[in-house]
N, C-alpha and C positions, 0 to 999 in steps of 0.2 A: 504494500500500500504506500501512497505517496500523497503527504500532504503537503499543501502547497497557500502560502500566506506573502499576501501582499503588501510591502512595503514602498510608497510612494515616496522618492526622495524633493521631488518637487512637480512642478506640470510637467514635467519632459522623461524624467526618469524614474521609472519602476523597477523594483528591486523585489524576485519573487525568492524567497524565503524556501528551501526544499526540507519535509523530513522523509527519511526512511528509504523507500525502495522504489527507483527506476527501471520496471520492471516489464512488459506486455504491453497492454494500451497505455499505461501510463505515461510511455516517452511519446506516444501523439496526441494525447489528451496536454502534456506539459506543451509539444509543438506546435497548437494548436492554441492554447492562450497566448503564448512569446508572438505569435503572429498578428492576434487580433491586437495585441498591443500595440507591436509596429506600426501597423493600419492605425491606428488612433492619433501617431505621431510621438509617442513613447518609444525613448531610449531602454533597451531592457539589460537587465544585472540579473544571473542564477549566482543566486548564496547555496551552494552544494555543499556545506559545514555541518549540514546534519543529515547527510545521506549515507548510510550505509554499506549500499549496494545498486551496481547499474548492469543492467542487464544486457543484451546483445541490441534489441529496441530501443533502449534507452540511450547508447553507447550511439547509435546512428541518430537519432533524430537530435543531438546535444552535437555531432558534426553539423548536420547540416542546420545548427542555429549557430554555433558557433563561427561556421562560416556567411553565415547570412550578418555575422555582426552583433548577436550577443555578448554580452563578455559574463565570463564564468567565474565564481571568484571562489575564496573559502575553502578549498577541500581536504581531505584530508591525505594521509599521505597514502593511503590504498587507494582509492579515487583519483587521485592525481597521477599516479602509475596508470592506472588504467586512462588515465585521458592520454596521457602520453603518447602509450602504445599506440593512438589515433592521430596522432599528432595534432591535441586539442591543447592549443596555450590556454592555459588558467592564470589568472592573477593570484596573488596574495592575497591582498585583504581587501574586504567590503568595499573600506572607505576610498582605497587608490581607484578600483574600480569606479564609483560613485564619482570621481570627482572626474576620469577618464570619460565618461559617460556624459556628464553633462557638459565637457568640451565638445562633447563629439554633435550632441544635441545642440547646441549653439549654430551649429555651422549649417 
């Protein structure tokens, strides 16, 4: 199961909050809000700090956001291995993210 809470940094950037399991549907139910976000004009941030585990699902639709320009932040160090192996850059922390994010939404 994967829960997922929304943190608005300001009108431009949202910061979606992950817990637990990237799993089945879950990585296109997650691809699936980061999009409707885009669409609205929202810069998106995944805090993946409290995911557990990501699945094969989960592992593609977190490329193809991360290449559409999400930016990943938070993870831990099993997750970050596993983004790796994708060759998914992850950020460090929330806040570098957030402030990344809202240059980028500037522009």
């Amino acid at each position: 199961m994967l829960r997922i809470k929304r943190d608005d940094v300001d009108d431009r950037v949202a910061v979606l909050l992950l817990q637990g399991r990237i799993t089945g549907a879950w990585g296109f139910f997650l691809e699936s809000e980061c999009r409707d976000l885009e669409r609205s004009g929202f810069r998106v941030v995944l805090d993946l700090s409290d995911v557990v585990f990501i699945g094969r699902s989960g592992l593609e639709a977190l490329v193809r956001l991360e290449r559409a320009g999400v930016l990943i932040v938070g993870c831990s160090p099993l997750v970050d291995a596993m983004l790796e192996q994708e060759r998914i850059a992850a950020r460090g922390s929330v806040e570098a993210a957030q402030d990344d994010a809202a240059k980028g939404a500037q522009r």
